[in-house]
C-alpha positions as CSV (number, residue, x, y, z in Angstrom):
1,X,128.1,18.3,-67.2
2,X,127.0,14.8,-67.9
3,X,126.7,11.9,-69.9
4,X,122.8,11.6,-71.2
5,X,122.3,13.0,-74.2
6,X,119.4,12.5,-77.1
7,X,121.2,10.6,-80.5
8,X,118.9,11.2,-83.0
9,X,115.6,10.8,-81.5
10,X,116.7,8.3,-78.3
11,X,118.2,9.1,-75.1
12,X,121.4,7.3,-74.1
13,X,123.8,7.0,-71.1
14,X,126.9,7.2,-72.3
15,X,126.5,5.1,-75.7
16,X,123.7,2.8,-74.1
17,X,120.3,3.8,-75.2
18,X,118.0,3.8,-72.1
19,X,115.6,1.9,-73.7
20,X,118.5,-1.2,-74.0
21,X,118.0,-0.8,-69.9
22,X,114.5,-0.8,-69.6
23,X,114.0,-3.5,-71.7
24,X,117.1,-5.7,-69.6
25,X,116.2,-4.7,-66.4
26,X,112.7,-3.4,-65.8
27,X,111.7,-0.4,-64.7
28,X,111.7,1.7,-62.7
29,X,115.6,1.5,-62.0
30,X,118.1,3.6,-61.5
31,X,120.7,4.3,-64.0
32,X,124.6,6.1,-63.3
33,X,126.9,7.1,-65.8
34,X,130.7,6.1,-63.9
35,X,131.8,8.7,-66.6
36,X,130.4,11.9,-65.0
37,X,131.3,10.4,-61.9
38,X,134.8,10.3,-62.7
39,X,134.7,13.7,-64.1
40,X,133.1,15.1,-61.3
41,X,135.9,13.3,-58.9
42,X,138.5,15.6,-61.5
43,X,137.0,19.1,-61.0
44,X,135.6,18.9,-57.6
45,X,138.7,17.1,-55.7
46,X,140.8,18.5,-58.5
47,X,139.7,22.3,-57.4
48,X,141.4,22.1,-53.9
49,X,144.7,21.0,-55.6
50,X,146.5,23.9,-54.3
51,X,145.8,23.3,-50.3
52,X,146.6,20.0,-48.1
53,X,143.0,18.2,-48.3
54,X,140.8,15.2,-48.4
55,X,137.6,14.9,-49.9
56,X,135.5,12.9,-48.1
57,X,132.1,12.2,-50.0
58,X,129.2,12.6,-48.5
59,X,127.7,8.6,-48.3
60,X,123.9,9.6,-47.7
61,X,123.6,10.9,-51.1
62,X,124.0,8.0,-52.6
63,X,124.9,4.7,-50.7
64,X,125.3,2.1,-53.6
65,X,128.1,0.0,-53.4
66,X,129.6,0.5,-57.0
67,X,129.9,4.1,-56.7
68,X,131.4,4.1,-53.0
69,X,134.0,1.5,-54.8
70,X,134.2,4.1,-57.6
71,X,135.1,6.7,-54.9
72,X,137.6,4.5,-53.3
73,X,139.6,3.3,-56.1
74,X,140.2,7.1,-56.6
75,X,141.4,7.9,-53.0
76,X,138.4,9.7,-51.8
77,X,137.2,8.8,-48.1
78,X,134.1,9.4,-46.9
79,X,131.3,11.4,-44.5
80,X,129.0,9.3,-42.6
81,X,126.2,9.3,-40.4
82,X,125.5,6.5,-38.8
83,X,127.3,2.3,-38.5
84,X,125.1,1.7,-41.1
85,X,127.2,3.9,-44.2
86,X,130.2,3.0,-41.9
87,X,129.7,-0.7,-42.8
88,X,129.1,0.3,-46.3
89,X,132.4,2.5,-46.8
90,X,134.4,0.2,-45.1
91,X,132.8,-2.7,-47.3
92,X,133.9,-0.8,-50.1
93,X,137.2,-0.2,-49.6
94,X,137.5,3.3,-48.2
95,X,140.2,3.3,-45.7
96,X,138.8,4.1,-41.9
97,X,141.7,6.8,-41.7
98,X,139.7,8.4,-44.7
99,X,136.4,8.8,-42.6
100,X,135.2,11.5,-40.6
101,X,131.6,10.7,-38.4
102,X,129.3,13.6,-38.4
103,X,125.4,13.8,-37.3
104,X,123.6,14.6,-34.2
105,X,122.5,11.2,-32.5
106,X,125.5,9.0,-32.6
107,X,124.4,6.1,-30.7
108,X,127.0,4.7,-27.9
109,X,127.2,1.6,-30.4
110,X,127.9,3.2,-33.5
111,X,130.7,5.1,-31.5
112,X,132.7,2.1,-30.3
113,X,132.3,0.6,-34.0
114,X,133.6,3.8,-35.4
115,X,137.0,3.7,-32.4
116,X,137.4,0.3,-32.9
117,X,137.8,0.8,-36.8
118,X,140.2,3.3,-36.6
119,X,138.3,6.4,-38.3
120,X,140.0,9.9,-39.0
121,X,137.6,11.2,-36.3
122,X,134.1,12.1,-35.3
123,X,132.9,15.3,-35.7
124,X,130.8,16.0,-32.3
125,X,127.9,17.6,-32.2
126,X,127.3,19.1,-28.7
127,X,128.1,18.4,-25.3
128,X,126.1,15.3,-24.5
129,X,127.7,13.7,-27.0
130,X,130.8,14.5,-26.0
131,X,130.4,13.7,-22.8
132,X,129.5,10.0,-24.2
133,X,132.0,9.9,-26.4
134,X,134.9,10.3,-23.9
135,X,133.1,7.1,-21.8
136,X,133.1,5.0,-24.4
137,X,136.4,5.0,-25.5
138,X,137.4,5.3,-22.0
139,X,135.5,1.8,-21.8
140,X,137.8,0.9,-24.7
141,X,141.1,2.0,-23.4
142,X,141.2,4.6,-26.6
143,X,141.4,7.6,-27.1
144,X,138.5,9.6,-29.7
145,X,139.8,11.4,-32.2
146,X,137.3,14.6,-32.6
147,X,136.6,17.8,-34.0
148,X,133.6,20.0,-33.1
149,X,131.1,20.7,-35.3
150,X,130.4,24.9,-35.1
151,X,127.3,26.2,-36.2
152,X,128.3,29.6,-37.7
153,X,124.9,30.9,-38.3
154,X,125.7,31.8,-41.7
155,X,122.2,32.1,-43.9
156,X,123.1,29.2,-47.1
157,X,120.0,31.0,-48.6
158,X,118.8,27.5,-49.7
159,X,115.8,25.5,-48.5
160,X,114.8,25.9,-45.6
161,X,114.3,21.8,-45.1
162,X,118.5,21.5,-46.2
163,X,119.6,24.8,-44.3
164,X,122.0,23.7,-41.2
165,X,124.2,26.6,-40.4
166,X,121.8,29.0,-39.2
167,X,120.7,28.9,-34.9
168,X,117.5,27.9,-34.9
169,X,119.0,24.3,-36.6
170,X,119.6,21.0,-35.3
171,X,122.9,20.8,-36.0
172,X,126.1,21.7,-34.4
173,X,127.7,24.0,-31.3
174,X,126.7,27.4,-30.9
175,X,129.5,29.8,-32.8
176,X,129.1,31.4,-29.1
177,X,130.0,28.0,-27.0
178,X,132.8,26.9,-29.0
179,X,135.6,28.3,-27.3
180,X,134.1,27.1,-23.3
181,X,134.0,23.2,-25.3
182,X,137.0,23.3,-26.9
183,X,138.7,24.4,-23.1
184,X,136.6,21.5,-21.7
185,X,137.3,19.0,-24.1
186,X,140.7,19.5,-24.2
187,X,141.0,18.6,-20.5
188,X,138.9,14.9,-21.1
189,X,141.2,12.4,-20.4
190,X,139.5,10.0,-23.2
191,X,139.3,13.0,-26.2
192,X,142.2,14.3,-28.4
193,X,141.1,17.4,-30.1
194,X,142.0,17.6,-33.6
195,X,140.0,20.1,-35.7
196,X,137.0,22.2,-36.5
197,X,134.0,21.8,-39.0
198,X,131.0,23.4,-40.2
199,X,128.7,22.8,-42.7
200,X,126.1,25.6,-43.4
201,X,123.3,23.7,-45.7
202,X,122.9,22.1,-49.3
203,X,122.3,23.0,-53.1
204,X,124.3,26.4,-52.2
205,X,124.2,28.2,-55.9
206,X,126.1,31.0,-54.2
207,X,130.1,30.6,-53.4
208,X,129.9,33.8,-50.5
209,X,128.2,32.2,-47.7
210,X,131.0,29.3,-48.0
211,X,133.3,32.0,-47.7
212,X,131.5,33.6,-44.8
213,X,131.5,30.2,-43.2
214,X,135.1,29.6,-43.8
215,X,136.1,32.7,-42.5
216,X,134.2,32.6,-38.8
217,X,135.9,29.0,-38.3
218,X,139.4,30.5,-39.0
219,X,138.5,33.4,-36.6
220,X,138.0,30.8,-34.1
221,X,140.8,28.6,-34.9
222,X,143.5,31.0,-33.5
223,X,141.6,31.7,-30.2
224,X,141.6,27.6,-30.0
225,X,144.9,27.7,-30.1
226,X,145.6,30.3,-27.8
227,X,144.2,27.7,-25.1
228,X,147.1,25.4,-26.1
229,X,144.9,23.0,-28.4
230,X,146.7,22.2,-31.5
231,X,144.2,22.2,-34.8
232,X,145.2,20.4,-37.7
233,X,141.8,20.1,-39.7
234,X,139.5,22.3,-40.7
235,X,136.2,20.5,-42.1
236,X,134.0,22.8,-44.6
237,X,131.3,20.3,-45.2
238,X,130.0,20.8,-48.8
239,X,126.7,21.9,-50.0
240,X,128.0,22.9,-53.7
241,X,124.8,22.9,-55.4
242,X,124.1,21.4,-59.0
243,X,121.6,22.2,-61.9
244,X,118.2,20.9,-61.4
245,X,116.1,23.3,-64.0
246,X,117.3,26.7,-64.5
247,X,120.0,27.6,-61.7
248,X,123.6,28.4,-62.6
249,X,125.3,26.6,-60.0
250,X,129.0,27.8,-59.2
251,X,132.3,25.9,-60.9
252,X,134.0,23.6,-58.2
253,X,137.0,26.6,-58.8
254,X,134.8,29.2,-57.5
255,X,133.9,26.9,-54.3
256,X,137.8,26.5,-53.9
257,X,138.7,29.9,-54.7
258,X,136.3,31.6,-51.6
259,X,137.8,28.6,-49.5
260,X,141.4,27.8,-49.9
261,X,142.9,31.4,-49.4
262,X,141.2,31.4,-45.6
263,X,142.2,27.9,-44.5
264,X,145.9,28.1,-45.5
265,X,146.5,31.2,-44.0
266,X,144.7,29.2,-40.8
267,X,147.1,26.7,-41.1
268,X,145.0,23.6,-41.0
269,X,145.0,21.2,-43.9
270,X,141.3,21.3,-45.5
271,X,138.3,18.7,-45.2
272,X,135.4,18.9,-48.0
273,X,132.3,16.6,-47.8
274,X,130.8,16.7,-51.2
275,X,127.6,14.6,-51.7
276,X,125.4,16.1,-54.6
277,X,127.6,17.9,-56.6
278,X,129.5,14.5,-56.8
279,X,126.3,12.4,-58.1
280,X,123.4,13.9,-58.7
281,X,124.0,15.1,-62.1
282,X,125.4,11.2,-62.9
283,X,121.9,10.0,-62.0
284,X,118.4,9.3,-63.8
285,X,115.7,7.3,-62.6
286,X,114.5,5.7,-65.6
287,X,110.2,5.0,-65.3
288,X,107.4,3.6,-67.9
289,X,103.9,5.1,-68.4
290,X,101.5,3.1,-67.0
291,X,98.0,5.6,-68.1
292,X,97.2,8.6,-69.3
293,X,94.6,9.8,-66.9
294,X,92.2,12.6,-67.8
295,X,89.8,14.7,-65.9
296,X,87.8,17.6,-66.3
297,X,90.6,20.2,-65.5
298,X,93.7,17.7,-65.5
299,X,95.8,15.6,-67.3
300,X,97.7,12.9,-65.8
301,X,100.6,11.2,-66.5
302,X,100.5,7.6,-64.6
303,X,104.2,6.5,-64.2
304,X,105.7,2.8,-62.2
305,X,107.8,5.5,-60.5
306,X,105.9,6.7,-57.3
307,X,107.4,9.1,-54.0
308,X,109.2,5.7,-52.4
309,X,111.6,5.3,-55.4
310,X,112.2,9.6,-55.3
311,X,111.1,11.2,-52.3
312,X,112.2,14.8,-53.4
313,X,109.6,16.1,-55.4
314,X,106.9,15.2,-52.7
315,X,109.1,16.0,-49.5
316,X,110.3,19.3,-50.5
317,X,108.8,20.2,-53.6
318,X,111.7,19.5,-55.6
319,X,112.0,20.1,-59.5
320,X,113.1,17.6,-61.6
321,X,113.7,17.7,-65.2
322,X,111.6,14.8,-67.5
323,X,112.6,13.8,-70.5
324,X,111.1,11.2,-73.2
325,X,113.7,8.6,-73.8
326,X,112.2,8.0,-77.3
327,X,111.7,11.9,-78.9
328,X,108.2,11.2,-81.0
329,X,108.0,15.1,-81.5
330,X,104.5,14.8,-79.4
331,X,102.6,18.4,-79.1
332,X,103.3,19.6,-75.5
333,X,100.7,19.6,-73.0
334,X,100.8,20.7,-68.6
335,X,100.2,17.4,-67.0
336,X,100.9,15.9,-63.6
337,X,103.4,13.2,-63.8
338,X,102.2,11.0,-60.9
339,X,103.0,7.5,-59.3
340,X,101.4,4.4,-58.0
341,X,101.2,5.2,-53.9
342,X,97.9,5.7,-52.5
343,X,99.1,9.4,-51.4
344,X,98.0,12.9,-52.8
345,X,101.5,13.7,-52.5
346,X,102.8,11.0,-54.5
347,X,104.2,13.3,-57.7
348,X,107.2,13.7,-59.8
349,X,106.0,17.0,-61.6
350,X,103.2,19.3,-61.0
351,X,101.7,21.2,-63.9
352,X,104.5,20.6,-66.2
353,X,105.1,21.0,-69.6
354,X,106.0,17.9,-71.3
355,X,105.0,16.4,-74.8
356,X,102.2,14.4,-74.0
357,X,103.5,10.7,-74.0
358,X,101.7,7.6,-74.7
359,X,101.0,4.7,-72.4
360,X,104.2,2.6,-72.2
361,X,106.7,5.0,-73.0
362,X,109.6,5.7,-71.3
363,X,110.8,8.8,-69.1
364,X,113.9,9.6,-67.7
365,X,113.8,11.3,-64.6
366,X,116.9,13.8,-64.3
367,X,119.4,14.6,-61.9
368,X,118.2,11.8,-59.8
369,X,121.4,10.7,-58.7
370,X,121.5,12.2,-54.9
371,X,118.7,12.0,-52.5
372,X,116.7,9.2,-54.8
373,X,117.8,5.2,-54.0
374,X,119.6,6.5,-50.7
375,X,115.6,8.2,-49.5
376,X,113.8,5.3,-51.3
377,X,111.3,3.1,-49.4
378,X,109.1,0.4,-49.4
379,X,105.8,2.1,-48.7
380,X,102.6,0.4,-50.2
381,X,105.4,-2.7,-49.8
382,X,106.6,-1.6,-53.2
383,X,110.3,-2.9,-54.1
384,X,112.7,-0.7,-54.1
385,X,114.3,-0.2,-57.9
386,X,117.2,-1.5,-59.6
387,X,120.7,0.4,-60.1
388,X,122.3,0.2,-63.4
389,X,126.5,1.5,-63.7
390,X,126.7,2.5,-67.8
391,X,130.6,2.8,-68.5
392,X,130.6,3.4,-72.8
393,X,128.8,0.7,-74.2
394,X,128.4,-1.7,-71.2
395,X,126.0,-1.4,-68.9
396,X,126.3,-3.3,-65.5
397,X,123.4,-4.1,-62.9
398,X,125.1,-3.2,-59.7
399,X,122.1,-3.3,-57.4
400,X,119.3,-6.3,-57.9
401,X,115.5,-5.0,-57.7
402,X,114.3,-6.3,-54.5
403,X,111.8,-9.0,-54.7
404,X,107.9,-9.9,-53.0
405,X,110.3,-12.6,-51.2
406,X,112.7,-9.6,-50.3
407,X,110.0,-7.4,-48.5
408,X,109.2,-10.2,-45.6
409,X,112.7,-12.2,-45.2
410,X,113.2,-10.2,-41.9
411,X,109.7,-11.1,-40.5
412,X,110.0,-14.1,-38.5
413,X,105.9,-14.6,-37.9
C-alpha cells in the first residue's frame, strides 16, 4: 500500500499534488511519501514481533539521508556495504551496535572504520576475507565481531541479475565449507564468532524459498555448536518482493510466518535486512515531456528522465508503472517512453500502453523508491535529481539537485 493516489483528475503524494512539486523544484526529482514509510516500518518490523530481532534496512536501496533518519528515529539499524553507507548510517543516527557489514570486497580500510566504530559485526564473506579481517583488528588490539555468510544454494526463482543464494554466485561460503570455517575461525585469536546469515536474492514473490533458506542455516546452526561455538544471531537477509505491475507479492506476515517458527526453535535471536519492500513502493520519480517523437513504426515519448536518474528499466529490463500526473482522459496509444542519454538503452518503458501525453506534461514514474537515486549517475554529465519528503500537506526538499558547478568541484585541473 501507498500514498499516491489520483484526486479528481491530479495525482498527489499524500495531499500534495505532484504538480505543486514540479513546479517548486524541477524535474526530474524524486519524490517519497514518509507515510508509506512509516507504515511499511509497522508491518514489516511489526511481522517479527513474536521472535527476539532487529531489522536492519538494507542502505543501498535507498541512501538519502532523511529516510535513513526516518529509520533511525524508529529504532531500525542498518545493512551496509561499504564505509561509504557506514558514514551515512552513522551520520544519521543509527547506532553502530545496530549495523551489520555484509558484501564481498571489504577493503582493509573500510574494516578498521567499521571496528573502530563499534558495529554489531561483519558478516564475512569467504576465507580471504577472513583471514584479513582477523589482521586488522589484530593491528587494532580488537577483536571482530563476525558471522559467516552461507550460501544455501536455495533457487529465489527471481532474476537472475538479483539471485545470490544459488552456487554459481558471488556471494557467500559454500553450504559445504561452512562447518571447516566456522572450526577455523573459531580458533583465530583476533575473531569472535557470533552468528550465521544468508541471503538468497531479491524481489522474492514466493515466502517457501525463505523458508528453505531458513531451514538449511538452522540445520547448520546445531552442528556449529557441537564444535563449542556459541551462535546468537541468525541473519536471513531480506529479499521480500513488492508490486511493480501485476505480481502479488506476499504480506510481511507470510515472510515471518515461514521464518520465525525455524529460528526460535534454533535458538538464535533473528536478523532481517529489508531494503525494497521498505521503500520502493514509497517512491516516484516524477519526469516532464520534453517531445513527442514519431517515426514510421514508433511513437516516442521524450522524457528529462533518462537511464542515469533510473537505471532499472535499462539494466535489467525492469517494469515500471507510468502514470500522468494530470488525467486529460487522452486515447491510449504503445509508445516508448525514452530519456535524454545518447544510449539505445536509455528507456523507461518499451512498447507500452499509455494515454498519449502532450509535450510538457507530467509523469510519475512508480515504485521508484529502491534501486533509483541510490543507482543514479552522472553519465552524459547530467545532474543527478532532486529528493522531495511529502509528510500530509508539506512537502520538504531533502536532497538539493546537483548543479554544472557540482559535476567538476572534485577536478582539480
Amino acid at each position: 500500500m501507498h500514498w499516491f493516489n489520483y484526486k479528481d483528475s491530479e495525482f498527489y503524494a499524500e495531499d500534495v499534488p505532484l504538480s505543486r512539486i514540479a513546479e517548486k523544484y524541477g524535474t526530474p526529482v524524486y519524490v517519497y511519501s514518509r507515510a508509506t514509510l512509516e507504515r511499511h516500518i509497522r508491518t514489516i518490523d511489526g511481522a517479527f514481533s513474536g521472535i527476539d530481532h532487529l531489522t536492519c534496512y538494507s542502505v543501498k536501496a535507498n541512501a538519502c539521508g532523511a529516510i535513513l533518519r526516518l529509520f533511525a528515529e524508529h529504532g531500525l539499524g542498518a545493512d551496509i556495504v561499504s564505509g561509504g553507507e557506514l558514514f551515512r548510517a552513522l551520520r544519521a543516527g543509527i547506532p553502530a551496535e545496530r549495523i551489520v557489514y555484509s558484501g564481498v570486497g571489504k577493503t582493509p580500510s573500510e574494516m578498521e572504520y567499521a571496528l573502530n566504530s563499534g558495529i554489531l559485526m561483519f558478516n564475512v564473506e569467504s576465507e580471504s576475507e577472513l583471514r584479513v579481517l582477523n589482521e586488522v583488528a589484530g593491528r587494532l588490539k580488537k577483536k571482530a565481531p563476525v558471522s559467516f555468510r552461507i550460501n544455501p544454494d536455495v533457487d529465489p526463482k527471481t532474476h537472475p541479475y538479483i539471485s545470490t543464494g544459488l552456487k554459481k554466485n558471488k556471494f557467500g561460503i559454500p553450504h559445504d565449507s561452512a562447518l571447516r570455517v566456522y572450526a577455523e575461525a573459531s580458533k583465530l585469536p583476533n575473531i569472535e564468532v557470533m552468528g550465521i546469515d544468508a541471503h538468497i536474492g531479491s524481489q522474492l514473490v514466493d515466502v517457501t524459498p525463505f523458508r528453505e533458506a531458513a531451514e538449511r542455516l538452522a540445520g547448520l546452526i546445531g552442528e556449529i555448536r557441537s564444535l563449542g561455538v556459541n551462535l546468537r544471531y541468525a541473519d536471513i537477509g531480506g529479499g521480500l518482493g513488492i508490486r511493480y505491475n501485476e505480481e502479488t507479492p506476499p504480506d510481511p506476515s507470510e515472510w515471518a510466518s515461514m521464518i520465525i517458527p525455524v529460528i526460535k526453535q534454533a535458538g538464535c535471536s533473528l536478523i532481517i535486512e529489508p531494503g525494497r519492500s521498505m521503500v520502493g513502493n514509497a517512491g516516484a520519480l516524477l519526469t516532464r515531456v520534453q517531445y513527442i517523437k514519431k517515426n514510421v513504426d514508433k511513437t516516442f515519448v521524450v522524457v528529462d528522465a533518462g537511464m542515469n536518474d533510473l537505471a532499472r528499466p535499462s539494466l535489467y529490463g525492469s517494469f515500471h508503472s507510468i502514470l500522468p500526473v494530470t488525467d486529460r482522459k487522452a486515447a491510449p496509444a504503445v509508445v516508448d517512453v525514452v530519456g535524454p542519454i545518447c544510449e539505445s538503452g536509455d528507456f523507461l518503458a518499451k512498447d507500452r500502453e499509455l494515454p498519449l501525453p502532450e509535450e510538457g506534461d507530467l509523469l510519475a514514474v512508480m515504485s521508484a523508491g529502491a534501486y533509483g537515486m541510490s543507482m543514479a549517475s552522472n553519465y552524459n554529465s547530467r545532474t543527478r535529481a532532486a529528493e522531495v519528503m511529502v509528510s500530509g500537506g508539506e512537502d520538504t526538499l531533502v536532497t538539493a539537485r546537483e548543479s554544472w558547478e557540482d559535476l567538476v568541484a572534485r577536478e582539480r585541473e
